[in-house]
C-alpha positions in Angstrom: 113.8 97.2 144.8 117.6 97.4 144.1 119.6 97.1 141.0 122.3 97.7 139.2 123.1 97.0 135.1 125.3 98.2 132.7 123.9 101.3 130.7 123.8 99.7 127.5 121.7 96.9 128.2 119.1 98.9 130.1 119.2 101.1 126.9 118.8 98.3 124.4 115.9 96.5 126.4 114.3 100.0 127.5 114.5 100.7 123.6 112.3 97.6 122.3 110.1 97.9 125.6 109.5 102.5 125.4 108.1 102.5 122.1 104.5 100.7 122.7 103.7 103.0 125.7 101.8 106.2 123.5 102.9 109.7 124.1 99.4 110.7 125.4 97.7 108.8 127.8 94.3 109.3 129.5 94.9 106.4 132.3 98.2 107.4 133.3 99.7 103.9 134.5 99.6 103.1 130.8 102.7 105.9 130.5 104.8 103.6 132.9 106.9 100.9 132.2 106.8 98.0 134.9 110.0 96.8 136.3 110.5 93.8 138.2 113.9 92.8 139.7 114.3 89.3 140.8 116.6 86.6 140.6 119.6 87.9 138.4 117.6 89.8 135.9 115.7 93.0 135.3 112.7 92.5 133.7 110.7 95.4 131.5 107.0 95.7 130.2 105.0 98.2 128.8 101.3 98.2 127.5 98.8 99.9 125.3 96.2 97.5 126.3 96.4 96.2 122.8 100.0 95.3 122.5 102.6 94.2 125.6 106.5 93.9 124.8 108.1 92.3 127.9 112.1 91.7 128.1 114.3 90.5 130.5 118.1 91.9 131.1 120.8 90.6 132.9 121.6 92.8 136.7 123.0 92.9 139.6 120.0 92.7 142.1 120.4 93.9 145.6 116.9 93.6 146.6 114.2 92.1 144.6 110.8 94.3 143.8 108.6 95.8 141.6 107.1 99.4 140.7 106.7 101.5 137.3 108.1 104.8 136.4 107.2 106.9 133.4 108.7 105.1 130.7 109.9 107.7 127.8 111.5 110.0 131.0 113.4 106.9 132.1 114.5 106.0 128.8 115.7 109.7 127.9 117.4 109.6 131.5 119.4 106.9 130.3 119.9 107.7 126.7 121.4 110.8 127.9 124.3 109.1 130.6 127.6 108.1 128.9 128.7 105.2 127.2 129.8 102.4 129.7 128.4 103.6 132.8 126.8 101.6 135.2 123.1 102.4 136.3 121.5 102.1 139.7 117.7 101.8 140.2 116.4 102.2 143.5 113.6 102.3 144.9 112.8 103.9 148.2 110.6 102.8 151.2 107.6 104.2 150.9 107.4 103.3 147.0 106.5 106.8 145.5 109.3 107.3 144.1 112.7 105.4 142.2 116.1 106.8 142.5 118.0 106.4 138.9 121.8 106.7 140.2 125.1 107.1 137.8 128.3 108.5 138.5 127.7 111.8 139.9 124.1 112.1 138.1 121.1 111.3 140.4 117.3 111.9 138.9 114.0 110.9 141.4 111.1 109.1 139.6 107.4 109.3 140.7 106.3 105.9 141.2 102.6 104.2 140.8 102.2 101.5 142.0 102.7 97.7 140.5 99.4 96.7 141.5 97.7 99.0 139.0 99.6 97.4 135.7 97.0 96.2 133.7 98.2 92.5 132.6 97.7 91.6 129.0 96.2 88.5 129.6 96.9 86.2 126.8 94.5 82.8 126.9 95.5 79.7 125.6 97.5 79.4 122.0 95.8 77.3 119.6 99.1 76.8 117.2 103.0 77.5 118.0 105.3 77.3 115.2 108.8 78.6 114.7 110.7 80.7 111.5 113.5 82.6 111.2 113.2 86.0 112.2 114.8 86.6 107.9 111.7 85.1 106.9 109.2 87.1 109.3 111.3 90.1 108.2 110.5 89.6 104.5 106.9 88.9 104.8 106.5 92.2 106.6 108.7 94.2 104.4 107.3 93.0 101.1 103.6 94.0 102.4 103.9 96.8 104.9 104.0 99.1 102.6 100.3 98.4 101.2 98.7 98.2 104.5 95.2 100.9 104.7 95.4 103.9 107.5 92.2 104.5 106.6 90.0 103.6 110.2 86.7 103.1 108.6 87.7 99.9 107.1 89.5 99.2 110.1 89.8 95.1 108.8 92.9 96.3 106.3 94.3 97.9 108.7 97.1 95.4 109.4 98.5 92.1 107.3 96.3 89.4 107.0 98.4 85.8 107.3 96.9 82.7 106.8 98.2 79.4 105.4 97.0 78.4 101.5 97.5 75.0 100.0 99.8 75.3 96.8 100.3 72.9 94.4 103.9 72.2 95.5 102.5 72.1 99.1 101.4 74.7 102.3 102.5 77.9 101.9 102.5 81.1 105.1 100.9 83.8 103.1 101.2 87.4 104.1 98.8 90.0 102.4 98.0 93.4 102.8 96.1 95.9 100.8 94.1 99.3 101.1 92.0 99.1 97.9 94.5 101.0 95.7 97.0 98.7 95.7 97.7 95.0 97.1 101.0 93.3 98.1 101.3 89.1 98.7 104.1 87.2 99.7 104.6 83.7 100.8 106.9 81.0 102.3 106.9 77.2 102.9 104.9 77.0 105.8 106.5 76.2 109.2 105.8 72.6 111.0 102.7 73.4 113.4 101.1 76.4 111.2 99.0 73.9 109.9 95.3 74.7 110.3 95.8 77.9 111.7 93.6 80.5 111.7 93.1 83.2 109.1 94.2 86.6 111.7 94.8 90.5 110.7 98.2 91.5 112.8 97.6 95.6 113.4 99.6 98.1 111.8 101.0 99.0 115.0 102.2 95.3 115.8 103.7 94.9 112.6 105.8 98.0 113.1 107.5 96.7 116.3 107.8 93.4 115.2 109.9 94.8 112.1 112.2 96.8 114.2 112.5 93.4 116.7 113.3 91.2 113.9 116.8 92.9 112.9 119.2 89.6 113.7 118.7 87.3 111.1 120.4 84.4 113.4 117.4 84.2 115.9 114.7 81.9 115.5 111.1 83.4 116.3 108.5 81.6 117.9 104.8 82.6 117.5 101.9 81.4 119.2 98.5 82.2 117.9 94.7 82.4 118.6 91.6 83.6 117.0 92.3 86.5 119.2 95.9 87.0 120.1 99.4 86.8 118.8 102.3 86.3 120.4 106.2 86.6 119.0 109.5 85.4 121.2 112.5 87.0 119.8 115.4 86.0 121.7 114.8 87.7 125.5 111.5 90.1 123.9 108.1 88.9 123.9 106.0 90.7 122.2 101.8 89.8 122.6 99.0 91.3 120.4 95.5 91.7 120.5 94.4 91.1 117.1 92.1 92.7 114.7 88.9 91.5 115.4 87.1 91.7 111.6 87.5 89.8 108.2 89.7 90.2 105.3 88.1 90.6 102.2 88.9 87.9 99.7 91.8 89.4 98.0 92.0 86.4 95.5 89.6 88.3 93.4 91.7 91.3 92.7 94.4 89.5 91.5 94.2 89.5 87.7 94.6 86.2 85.7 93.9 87.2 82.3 96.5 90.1 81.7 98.4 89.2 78.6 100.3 92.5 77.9 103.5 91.8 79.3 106.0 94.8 79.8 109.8 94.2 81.2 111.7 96.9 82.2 114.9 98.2 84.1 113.4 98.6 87.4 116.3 101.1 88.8 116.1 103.0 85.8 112.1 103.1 85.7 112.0 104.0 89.7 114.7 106.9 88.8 112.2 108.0 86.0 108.9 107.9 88.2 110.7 110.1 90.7 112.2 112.4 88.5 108.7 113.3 86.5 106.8 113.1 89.7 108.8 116.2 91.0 106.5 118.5 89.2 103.1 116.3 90.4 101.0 118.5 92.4 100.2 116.9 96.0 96.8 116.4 95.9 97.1 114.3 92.2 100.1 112.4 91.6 99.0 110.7 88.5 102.2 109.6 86.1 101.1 108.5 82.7 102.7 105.4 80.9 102.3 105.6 77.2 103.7 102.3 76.2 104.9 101.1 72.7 107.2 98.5 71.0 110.5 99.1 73.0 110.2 102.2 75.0 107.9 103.6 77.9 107.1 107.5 78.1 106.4 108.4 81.3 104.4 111.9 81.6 103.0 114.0 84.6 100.8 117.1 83.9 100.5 119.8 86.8 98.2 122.7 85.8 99.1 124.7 88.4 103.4 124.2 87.6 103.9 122.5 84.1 104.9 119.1 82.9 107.2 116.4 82.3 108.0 113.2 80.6 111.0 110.9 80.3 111.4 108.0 78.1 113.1 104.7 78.9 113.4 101.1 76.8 111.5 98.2 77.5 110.7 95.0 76.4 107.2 95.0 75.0 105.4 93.5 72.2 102.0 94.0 72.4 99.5 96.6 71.7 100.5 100.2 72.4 98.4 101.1 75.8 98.4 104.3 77.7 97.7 103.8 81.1 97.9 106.3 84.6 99.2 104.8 88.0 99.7 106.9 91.5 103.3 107.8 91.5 104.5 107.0 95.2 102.4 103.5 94.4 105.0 102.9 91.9 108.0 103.9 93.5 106.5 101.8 96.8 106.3 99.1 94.8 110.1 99.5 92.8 111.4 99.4 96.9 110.1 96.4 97.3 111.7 94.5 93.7 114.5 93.0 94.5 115.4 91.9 90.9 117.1 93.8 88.4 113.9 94.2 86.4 110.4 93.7 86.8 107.4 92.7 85.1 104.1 94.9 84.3 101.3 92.4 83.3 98.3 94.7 82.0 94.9 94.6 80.2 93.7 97.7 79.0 93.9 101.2 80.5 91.1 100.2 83.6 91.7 97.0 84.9 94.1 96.0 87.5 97.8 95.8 87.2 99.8 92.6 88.1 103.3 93.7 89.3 105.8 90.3 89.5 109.7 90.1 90.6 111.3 88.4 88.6 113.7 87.1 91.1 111.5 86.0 93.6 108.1 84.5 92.3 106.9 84.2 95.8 105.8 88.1 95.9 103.5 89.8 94.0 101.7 93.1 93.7 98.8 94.6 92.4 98.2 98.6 91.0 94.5 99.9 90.5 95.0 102.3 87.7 94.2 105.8 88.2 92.4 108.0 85.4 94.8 110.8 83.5 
């Protein structure tokens, strides 16, 4: 194998391709990435066994081939070479080892062999639909956040999508939730999504696909199974095991009957739960809300370092109501608002919180309270 390509393309491609391999591997093929030069393009894969990102970029090559290199070393190799340079990989004839030439800097990679790759075999697709990579990007950012890292229940461990029939027609739902808190949002559902499967995309996936869905021009195309996924972002493809389990029925959660309904500044109320939260110890960052006709006091009390409260105005009518809320739920939630205010629905000091945003009424979110 022979080829040469411009630094920066290497670097972009090695980039999206790098980050699946994990820093510690006990099989060590799975610390490689696989590079196949053929035809006029370079083309990259790396593996986890549970997630593959392959992508292709454009080269000059000399001699067609294959082999696989340790993938962070080759991508800190080239991160490191100057802007504009042109790289050369080649291989030599025995196949141990790859020679990564530039300018005056040589570097000698061990090699193992193509033949041990472990392909990611995908099955057939059940559904294939398209979206714009915007709309994957807001499903993911308006729920990300709420997904559980807690492996026990290893089912809410990623974001459940699924299709749900609304009265103004289907809707692509994305929800995630780790008991504390839940987040929901929706689109009109792409042609070909209908009847899909109800699937749990891994935390893991979901935080490549975010950083692959950055160009708001390219369309995405997914195909999906009961057991795998698999995105096309311009040149990347990115496949997915999924997670093998179900998602609880999160419709229950969701509160219908809250009729206390609190408006507020949410830039000024975000400012506020940071600022009082300062003195929260680690361990329990409870902020209470004491809320009246017109204003909100917000209160933290830290045995250990002292206290705090703030008031801020709000619109609210109803019965005064105290109620405690984990503070970095609250500011998670204020990140994700992208109105100028938003809207507490509550019931009483123990029940459930509805969170809405008042400029999109596709996204919702949900607060268990905490005791204070």
């Amino acid at each position: 194998m022979r080829a040469v390509l411009e630094r920066s393309n290497l670097l972009k491609s090695l980039n999206h391709v790098h980050r699946v391999v994990e820093r510690r591997n006990t099989i060590p093929i799975l610390s490689n990435v696989l590079l196949s030069a053929d035809g006029a393009s370079l083309e990259m894969k790396a593996t986890d066994l549970d997630l593959e990102v392959t992508e292709a970029t454009a080269a000059n090559i000399e001699q067609s081939g294959s082999t696989t290199v340790p993938a962070h070393l080759l991508y800190d190799i080239v991160r490191k070479l100057p802007d504009g340079a042109e790289v050369m990989l080649k291989m030599d004839e025995n196949g141990h080892s790859m020679a990564v030439i530039s300018g005056r800097s040589s570097f000698r990679l061990q090699c193992l062999p193509q033949s041990d790759f472990p392909e990611l075999s995908a099955g057939s697709f059940s559904h294939i639909f398209r979206m714009e990579s915007a709309a994957l990007k807001g499903l993911i950012e308006k729920t990300q956040f709420a997904i559980s890292t807690e492996e026990t229940r290893y089912y809410l461990n990623g974001i459940f999508l699924h299709t749900h029939e609304e009265s103004g027609g289907l809707r692509l739902r994305a929800v995630a939730t780790d008991g504390h808190r839940l987040a929901r949002a929706e689109i009109d559902a792409p042609a070909g999504s209908e009847g899909m499967p109800g699937i749990i995309i891994p935390r893991k996936t979901v935080s490549e696909l975010q950083k692959l869905v950055d160009d708001p021009d390219v369309a995405v195309t997914v195909e999906l199974s009961d057991t795998k996924i698999r995105f096309t972002i311009g040149s990347v493809v990115l496949t997915s095991k999924l997670i093998d389990g179900t998602f609880p029925d999160y419709q229950r959660v969701i509160p219908v009957g809250n009729d206390k309904k609190l408006t507020i500044d949410r830039q000024s109320f975000a400012s506020a739960v940071d600022r009082v939260s300062t003195i929260s110890s680690e361990r329990g960052r409870a902020v209470k809300l004491t809320i009246a006709d017109g204003q909100v006091t917000l209160a933290v009390n830290n045995p250990d370092s002292g206290s705090a409260t703030e008031e801020i105005p709000a619109d609210y009518d109803a019965d005064p109501l105290e109620i405690g809320f984990n503070a970095k739920y609250l500011l998670d939630v204020a990140g994700q608002l992208s109105g100028s205010e938003a809207r507490f629905l509550l019931a009483d000091a123990g029940s459930p919180t509805l969170i809405q945003d008042i400029s999109d009424e596709r996204v919702l979110y949900v607060l268990m309270p905490m005791r204070v």
